[in-house]
C-alpha atoms as one frame of an Amber mdcrd trajectory, in Angstrom:
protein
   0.000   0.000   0.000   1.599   3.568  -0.672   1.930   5.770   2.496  -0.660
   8.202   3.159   0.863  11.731   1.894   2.402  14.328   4.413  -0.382  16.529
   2.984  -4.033  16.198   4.028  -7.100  18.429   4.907  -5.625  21.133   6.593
  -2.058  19.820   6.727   0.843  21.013   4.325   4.976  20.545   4.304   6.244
  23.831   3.419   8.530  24.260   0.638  12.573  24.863   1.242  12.002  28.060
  -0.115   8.421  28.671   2.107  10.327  27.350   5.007  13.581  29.787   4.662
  10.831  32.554   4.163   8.816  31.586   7.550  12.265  31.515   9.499  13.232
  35.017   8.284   9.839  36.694   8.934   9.719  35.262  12.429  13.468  36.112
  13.470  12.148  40.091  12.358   9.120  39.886  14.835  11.401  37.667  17.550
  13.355  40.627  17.244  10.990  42.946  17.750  10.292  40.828  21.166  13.613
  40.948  22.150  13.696  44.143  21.423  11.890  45.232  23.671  12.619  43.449
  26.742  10.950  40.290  25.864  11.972  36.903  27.152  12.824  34.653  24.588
  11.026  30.917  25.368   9.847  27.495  24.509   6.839  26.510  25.521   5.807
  22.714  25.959   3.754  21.360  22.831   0.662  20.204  24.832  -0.626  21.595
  27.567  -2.988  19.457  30.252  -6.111  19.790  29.604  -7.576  20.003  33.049
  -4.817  23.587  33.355  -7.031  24.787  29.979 -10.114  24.121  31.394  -9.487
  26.461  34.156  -9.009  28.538  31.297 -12.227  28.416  30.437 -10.460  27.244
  26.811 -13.280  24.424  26.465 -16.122  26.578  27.506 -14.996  29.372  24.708
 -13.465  27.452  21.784 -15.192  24.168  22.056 -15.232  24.127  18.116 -11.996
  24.784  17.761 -10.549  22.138  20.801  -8.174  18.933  19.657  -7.405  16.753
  22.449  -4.577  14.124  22.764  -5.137  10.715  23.800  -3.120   7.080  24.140
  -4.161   3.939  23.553  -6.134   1.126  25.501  -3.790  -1.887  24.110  -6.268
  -4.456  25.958  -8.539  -2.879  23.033  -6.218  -4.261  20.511  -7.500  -6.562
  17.966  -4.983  -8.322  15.832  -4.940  -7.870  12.427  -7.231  -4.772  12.849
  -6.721  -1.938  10.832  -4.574   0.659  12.012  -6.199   3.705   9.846  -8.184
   4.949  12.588  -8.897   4.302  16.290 -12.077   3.279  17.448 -13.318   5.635
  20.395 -12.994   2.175  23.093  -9.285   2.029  22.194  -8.782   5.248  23.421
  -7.793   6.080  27.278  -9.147   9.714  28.447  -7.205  12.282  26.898  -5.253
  14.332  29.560  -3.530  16.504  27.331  -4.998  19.319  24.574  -3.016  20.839
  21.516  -3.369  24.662  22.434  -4.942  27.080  19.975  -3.282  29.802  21.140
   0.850  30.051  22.212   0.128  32.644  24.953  -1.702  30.034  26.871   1.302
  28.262  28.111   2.735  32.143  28.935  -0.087  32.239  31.371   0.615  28.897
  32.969   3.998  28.813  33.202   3.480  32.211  34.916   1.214  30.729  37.448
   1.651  31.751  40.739   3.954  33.576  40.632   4.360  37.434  41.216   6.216
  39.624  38.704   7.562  42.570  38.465   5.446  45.511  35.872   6.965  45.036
  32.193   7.331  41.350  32.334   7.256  40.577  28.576   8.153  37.073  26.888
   7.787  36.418  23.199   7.361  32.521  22.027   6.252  30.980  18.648   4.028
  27.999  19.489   2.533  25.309  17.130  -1.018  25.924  17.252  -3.639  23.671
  16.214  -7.402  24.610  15.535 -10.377  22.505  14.145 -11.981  24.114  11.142
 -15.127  24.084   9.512 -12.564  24.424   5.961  -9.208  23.995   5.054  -7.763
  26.530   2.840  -4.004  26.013   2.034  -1.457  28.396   3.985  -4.787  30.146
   4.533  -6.715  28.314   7.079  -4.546  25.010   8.514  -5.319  22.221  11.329
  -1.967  22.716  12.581   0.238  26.352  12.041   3.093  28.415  13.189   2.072
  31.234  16.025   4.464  34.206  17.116   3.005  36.153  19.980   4.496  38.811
  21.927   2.760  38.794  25.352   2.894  41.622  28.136   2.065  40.911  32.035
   1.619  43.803  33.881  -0.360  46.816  34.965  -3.461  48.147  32.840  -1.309
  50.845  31.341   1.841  49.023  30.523  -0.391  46.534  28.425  -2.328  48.832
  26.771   0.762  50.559  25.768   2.457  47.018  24.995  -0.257  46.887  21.942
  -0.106  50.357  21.018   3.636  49.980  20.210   2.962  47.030  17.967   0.134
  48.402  16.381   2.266  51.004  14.604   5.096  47.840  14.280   2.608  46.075
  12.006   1.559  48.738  10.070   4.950  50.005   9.462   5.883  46.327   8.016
   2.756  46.069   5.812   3.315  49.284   4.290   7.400  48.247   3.749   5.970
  45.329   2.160   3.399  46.210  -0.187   0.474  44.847   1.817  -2.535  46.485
   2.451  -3.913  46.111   5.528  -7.378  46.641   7.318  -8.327  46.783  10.707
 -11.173  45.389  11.940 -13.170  44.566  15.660 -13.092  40.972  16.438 -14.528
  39.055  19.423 -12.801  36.058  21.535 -14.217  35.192  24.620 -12.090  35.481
  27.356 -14.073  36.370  29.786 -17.348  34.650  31.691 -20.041  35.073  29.153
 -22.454  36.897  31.766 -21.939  39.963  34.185 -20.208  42.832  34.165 -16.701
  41.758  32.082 -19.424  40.497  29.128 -20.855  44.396  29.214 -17.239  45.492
  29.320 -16.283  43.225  26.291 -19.720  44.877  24.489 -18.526  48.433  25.309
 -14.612  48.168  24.149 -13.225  45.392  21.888 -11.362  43.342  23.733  -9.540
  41.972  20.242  -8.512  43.532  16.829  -7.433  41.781  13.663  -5.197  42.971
  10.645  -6.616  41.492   7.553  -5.476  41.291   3.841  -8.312  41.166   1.825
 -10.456  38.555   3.862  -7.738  37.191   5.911  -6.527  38.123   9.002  -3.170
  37.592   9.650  -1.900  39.330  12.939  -3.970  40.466  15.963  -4.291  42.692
  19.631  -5.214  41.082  22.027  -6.511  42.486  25.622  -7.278  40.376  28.339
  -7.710  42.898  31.311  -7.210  40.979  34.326  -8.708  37.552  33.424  -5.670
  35.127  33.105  -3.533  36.423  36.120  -6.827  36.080  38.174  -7.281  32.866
  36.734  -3.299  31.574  36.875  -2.832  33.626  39.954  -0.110  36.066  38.766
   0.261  39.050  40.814   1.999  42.195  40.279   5.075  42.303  42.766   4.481
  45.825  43.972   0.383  45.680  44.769  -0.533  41.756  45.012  -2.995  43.029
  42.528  -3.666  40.444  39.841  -1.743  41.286  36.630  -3.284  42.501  33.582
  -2.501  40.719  30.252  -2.284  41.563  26.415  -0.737  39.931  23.021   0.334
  40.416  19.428  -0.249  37.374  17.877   1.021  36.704  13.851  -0.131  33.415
  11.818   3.328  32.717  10.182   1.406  30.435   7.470  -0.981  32.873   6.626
   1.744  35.639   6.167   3.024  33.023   3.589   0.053  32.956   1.872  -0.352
  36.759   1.558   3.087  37.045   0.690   3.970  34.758  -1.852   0.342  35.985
  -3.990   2.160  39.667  -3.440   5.704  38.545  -4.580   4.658  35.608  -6.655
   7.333  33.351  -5.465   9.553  32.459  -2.412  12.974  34.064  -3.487  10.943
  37.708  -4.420   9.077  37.308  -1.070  12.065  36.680   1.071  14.054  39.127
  -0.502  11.263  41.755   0.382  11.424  40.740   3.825  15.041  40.835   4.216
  14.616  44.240   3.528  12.415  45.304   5.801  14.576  43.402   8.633  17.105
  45.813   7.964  14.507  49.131   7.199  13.362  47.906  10.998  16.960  47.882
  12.378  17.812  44.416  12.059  20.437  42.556   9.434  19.508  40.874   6.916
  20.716  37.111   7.094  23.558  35.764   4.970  22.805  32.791   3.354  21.892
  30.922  -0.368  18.024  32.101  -1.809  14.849  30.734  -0.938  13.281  28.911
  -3.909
């Protein structure tokens, strides 16, 4: 029998020349992290599901949850076909795939208190179920740079003002035109006063290239450090929390149908990295 392909509904192997183009755009917004003041990290790929739920992430995003289980072997039937696993072969699933990389920010941060300004930047393999796949577009599994600020009302509010003008800087370097639109994610308990606060001011904001979005503010007030139990070392009060967020794939997509292939795309990018105060990396073309 041949193998099943890498590629499948809502999975895709990027390209040497896609791949050199993904590392280069996300070393430009890691640097912007770093930058400033953000803690570089790595974040485990799954996170325990019971630590999400607390999140509320299976309240909110229940169409969008993948969980991770292993197998019963006592279910085992020999000769039985491996293609798929019947729901009895499969022990409770402890672990989810996170749909968001600021979630494990929040957790490894739990419990602890930290000082105003705390910043760490991570790119996390994300994984959403879809209604579609769409190429680079829309994928089951994708690339996820966030920028993520713990802290005091004002220093996250000014955390996503800063990138704000970031973004729109690097669109306009890179012939993209972007449009800014309201979103909604619900972070916050669906009834009482945060719900009329979420009504009142936008709690998230998406940059979107024709129909797609492909970067996005985040504000969280207060909801995931009282949640995780991060505090703010000089009140004990419980940290406020905001993100940038950039789908890596879906800058890809955008990019290559501006550029029209890899090498054109990357060079435009290597460009910017410098227009933005970084250096453009040495190395053969991306094709």
């Amino acid at each position: 029998m041949t193998p099943a392909p890498v590629d499948g509904p809502g999975l895709q192997a990027l390209s040497p020349g896609a791949t050199v183009l993904l590392k280069r755009l996300d070393t430009l917004l890691e640097g912007w992290g770093t930058g400033s003041g953000a803690t570089p990290m790595i974040m485990p790929p799954l996170l325990p599901v019971a630590a999400l739920s607390r999140l509320d992430v299976y309240d909110n995003f229940p169409h969008q949850a993948l969980v991770v289980s292993t197998l019963d072997l006592t279910q085992h039937q020999e000769g039985a076909s491996h293609e798929k696993f019947a729901q009895n072969a499969l022990e409770p699933a402890l672990f989810g795939l996170p749909s968001a990389a600021c979630f494990a920010v929040y957790l490894h941060h739990e419990g602890r208190a930290l000082p105003d300004g705390t910043t760490v930047t991570v790119l996390g393999r994300c994984f959403r179920r879809e209604e579609h796949y769409d190429g680079l577009r829309r994928l089951l599994g994708f690339h996820m740079r966030e920028i993520v600020a713990l802290g005091s009302h004002d220093f996250t509010q000014e955390h996503l003002r800063r990138f704000e003008e970031r973004i729109t800087a690097l669109a306009d370097a890179l012939g993209l035109t972007l449009r800014k639109e309201a979103a909604t994610d619900p972070f916050y308990d669906r009834g009482g006063q945060r719900a009329l606060l979420q009504r009142l001011s936008p709690v998230k904001h998406e940059f979107l290239v024709d129909d797609l979005a492909i970067a996005s503010l985040n504000v969280h007030r207060n909801f995931f450090g009282e949640r995780c139990g991060i505090t703010l070392d000089a009140t004990g009060h419980a940290v406020h929390t905001s993100c940038v967020a950039f789908g890596l794939e879906r800058w890809l997509s955008v990019l290559s149908a501006r550029y029209g292939s890899w090498e054109a795309a990357t060079e435009a990018v290597e460009k910017a990295a410098v227009a933005f105060g970084g250096v453009a990396p040495a190395g053969g073309a991306a094709r």
